[in-house]
DOSE-754029 format. One record per atom (N, C-alpha, C): x, y, z. Coordinates in steps of 0.05 Angstrom, whole numbers. Each point is the difference from the previous one (the first is absolute). Layout:
N
((X,Y,Z)),
...
//
This chain:
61
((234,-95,161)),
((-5,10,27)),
((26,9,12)),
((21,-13,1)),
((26,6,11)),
((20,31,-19)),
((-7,-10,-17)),
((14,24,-13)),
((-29,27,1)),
((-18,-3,16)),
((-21,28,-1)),
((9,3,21)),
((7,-15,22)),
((13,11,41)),
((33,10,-12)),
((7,-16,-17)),
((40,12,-14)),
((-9,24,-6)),
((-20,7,-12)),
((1,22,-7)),
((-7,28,11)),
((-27,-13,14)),
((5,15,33)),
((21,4,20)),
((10,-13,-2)),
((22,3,13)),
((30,12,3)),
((-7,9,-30)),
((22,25,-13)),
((-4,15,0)),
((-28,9,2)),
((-12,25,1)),
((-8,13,22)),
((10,-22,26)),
((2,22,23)),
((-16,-25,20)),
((-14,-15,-5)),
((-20,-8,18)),
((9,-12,12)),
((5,-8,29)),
((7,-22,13)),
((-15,-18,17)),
((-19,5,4)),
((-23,-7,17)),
((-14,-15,-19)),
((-8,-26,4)),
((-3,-27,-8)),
((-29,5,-10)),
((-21,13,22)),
((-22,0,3)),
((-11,23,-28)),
((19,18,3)),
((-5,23,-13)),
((4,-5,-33)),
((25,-11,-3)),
((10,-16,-31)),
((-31,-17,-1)),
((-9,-10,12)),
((-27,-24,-3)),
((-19,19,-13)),
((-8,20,10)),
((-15,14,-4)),
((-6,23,-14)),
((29,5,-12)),
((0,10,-30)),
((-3,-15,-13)),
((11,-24,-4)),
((-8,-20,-25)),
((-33,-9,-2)),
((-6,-2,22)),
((-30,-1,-1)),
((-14,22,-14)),
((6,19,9)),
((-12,26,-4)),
((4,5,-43)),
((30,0,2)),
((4,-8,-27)),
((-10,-15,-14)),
((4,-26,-2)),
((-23,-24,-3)),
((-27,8,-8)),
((-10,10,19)),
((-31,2,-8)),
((-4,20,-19)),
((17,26,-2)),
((-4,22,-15)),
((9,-7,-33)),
((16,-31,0)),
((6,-7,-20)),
((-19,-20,-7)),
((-18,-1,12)),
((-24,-27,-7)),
((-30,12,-6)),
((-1,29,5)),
((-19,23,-2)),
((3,14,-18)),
((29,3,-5)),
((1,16,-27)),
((-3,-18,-27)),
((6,-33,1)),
((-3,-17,-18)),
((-29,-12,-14)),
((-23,1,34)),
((-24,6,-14)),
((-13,24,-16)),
((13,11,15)),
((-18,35,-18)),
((8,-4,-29)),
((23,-1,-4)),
((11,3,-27)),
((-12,-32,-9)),
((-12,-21,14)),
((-13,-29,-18)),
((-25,13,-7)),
((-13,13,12)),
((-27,8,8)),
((-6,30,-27)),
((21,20,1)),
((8,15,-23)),
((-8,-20,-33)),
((22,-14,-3)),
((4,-11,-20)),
((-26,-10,-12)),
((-16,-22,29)),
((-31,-12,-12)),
((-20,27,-4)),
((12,19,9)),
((-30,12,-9)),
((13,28,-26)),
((29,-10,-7)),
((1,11,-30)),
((-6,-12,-21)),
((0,-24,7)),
((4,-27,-20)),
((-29,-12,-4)),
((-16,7,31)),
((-32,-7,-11)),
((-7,-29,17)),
((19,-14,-2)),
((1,-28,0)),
((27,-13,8)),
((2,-23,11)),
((20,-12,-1)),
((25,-1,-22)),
((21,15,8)),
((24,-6,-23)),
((13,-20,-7)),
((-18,-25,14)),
((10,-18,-23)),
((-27,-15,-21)),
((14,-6,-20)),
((-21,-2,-23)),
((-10,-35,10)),
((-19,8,13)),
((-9,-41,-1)),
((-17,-11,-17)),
((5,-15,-13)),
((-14,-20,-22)),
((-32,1,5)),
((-22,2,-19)),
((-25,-6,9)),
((-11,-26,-5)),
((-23,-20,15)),
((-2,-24,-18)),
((-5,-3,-23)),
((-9,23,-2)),
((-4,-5,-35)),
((27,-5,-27)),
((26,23,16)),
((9,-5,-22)),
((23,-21,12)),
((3,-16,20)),
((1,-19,-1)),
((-7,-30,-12)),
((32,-16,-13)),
((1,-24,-14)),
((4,-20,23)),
((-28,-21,-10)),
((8,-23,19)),
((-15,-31,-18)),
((-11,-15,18)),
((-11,-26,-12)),
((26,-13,-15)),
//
């Protein structure tokens, strides 16, 4: 968080409120673009990418 306002803050912003509210703004566009591309992937893949065991071929007793 401190180094995302450092970084705002080199780049011109000085207003406290305003640095807040790029990172927000940022933030979310980086939390939106991470589902699409989860959401992409399950529906190339069909199914969950990870391989989970079924009970059947499960060893136990």
């Amino acid at each position: 968080m401190c180094l995302n306002v450092a970084a705002l803050g080199l780049l011109g912003l000085q207003n406290i409120h305003q640095m807040n509210a790029v990172k927000t703004v940022l933030g979310a566009l980086i939390n939106l673009v991470a589902a699409e591309l989860q959401v992409v992937v399950l529906a190339v893949a069909g199914s969950s990418p990870v391989d989970h065991p079924t009970p059947s071929s499960q060893t136990g007793d």
